[in-house]
C-alpha positions as CSV (number, residue, x, y, z in Angstrom):
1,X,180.9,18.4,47.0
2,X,178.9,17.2,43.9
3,X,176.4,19.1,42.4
4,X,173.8,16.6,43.2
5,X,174.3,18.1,46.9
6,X,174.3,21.8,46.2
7,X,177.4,22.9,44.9
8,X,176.8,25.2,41.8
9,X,180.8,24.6,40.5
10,X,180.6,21.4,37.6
11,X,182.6,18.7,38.2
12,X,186.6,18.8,37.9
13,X,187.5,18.3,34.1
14,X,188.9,14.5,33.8
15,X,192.4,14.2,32.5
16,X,193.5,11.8,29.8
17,X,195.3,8.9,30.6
18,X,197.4,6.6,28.5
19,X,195.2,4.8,26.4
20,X,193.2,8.0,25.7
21,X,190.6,7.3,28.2
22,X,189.3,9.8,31.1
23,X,190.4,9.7,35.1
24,X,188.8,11.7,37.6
25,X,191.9,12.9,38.8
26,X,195.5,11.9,38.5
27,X,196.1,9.0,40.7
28,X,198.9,10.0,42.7
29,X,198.1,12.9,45.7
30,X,194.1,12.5,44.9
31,X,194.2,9.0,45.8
32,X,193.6,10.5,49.3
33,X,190.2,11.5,48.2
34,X,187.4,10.2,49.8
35,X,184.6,9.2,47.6
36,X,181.2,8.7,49.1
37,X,177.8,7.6,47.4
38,X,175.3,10.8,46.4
39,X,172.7,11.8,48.6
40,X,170.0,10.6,46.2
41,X,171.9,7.2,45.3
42,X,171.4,4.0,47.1
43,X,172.9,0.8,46.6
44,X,170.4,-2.3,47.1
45,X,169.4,-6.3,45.6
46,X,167.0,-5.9,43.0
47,X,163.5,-7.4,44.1
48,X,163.6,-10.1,41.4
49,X,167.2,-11.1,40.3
50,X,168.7,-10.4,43.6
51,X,171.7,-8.9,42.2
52,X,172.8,-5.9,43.4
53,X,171.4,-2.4,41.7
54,X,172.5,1.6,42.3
55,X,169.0,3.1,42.2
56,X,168.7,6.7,41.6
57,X,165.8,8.9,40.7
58,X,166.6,8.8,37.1
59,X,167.0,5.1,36.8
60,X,169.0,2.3,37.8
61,X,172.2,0.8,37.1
62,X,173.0,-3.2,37.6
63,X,175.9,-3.7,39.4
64,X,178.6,-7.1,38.7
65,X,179.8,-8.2,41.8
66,X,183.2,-5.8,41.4
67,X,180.9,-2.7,40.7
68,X,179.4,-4.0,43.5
69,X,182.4,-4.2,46.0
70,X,183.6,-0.5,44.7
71,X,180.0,1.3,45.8
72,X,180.2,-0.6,49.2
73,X,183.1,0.9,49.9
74,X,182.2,4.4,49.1
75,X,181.0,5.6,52.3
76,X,183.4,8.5,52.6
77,X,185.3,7.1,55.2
78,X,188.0,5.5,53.0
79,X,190.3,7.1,50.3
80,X,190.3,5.8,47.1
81,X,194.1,4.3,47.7
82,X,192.3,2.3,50.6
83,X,189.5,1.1,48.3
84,X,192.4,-0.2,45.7
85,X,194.3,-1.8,48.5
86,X,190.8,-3.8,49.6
87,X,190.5,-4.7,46.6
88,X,193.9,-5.5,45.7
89,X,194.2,-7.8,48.7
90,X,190.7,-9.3,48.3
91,X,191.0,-10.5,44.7
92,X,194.6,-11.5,44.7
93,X,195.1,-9.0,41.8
94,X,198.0,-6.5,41.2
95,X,197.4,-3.0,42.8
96,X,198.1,-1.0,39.9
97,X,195.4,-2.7,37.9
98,X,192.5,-2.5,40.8
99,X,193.4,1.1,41.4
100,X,193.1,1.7,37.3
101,X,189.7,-0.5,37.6
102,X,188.7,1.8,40.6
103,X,189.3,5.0,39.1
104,X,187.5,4.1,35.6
105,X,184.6,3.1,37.7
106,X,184.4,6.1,40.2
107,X,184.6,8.5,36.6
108,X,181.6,6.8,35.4
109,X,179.8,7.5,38.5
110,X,180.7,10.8,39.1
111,X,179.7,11.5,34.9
112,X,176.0,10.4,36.1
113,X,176.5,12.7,39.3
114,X,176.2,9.4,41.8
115,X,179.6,9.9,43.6
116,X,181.4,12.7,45.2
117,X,184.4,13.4,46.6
């Protein structure tokens, strides 16, 4: 549970990975976690560009289509290895790389407090 819903314990410290960059969580037995959107994000096409935004009440964030396909799929019903392997399958790309792509993504969400697990 995410701050953003009540819990008063900060978010899990992120762990380096290779390159020196932060993951949420080691990939291998967390890949079972199940992220959903926060309670006070929502994922929508913008009015005027019709490209699709994460609104929140402290701004908004614009979303390229992959960005895109990774929030629709955090509904909290599929675990983050299920999201890769969507996406995996749906862009003809090599799992390894998508889950990377995924997890990357999901940190920078959960930084801003717009995805929990």
């Amino acid at each position: 549970m995410s701050m953003a819903t009540g819990d008063p314990s900060p978010p899990a410290p992120l762990p380096q990975g290779e390159r020196g960059e932060q993951r949420p969580f080691p990939q291998g037995e967390n890949g079972e976690l199940r992220p959903r959107l926060s309670a006070r994000a929502r994922l929508q096409d913008d009015k005027i560009s019709g490209q699709p935004v994460l609104i929140f009440p402290e701004g908004l964030v614009k979303l390229n289509p992959t960005a895109a396909e990774i929030v629709k799929l955090c509904n909290g019903a599929r675990t983050v290895n299920q999201i890769a392997d969507e996406l995996a399958a749906q862009y003809n790309a090599p799992r390894e790389r998508i889950a990377a792509n995924v997890w990357e993504y999901l940190a920078k969400l959960r930084e801003k407090n717009l995805v929990s697990w």
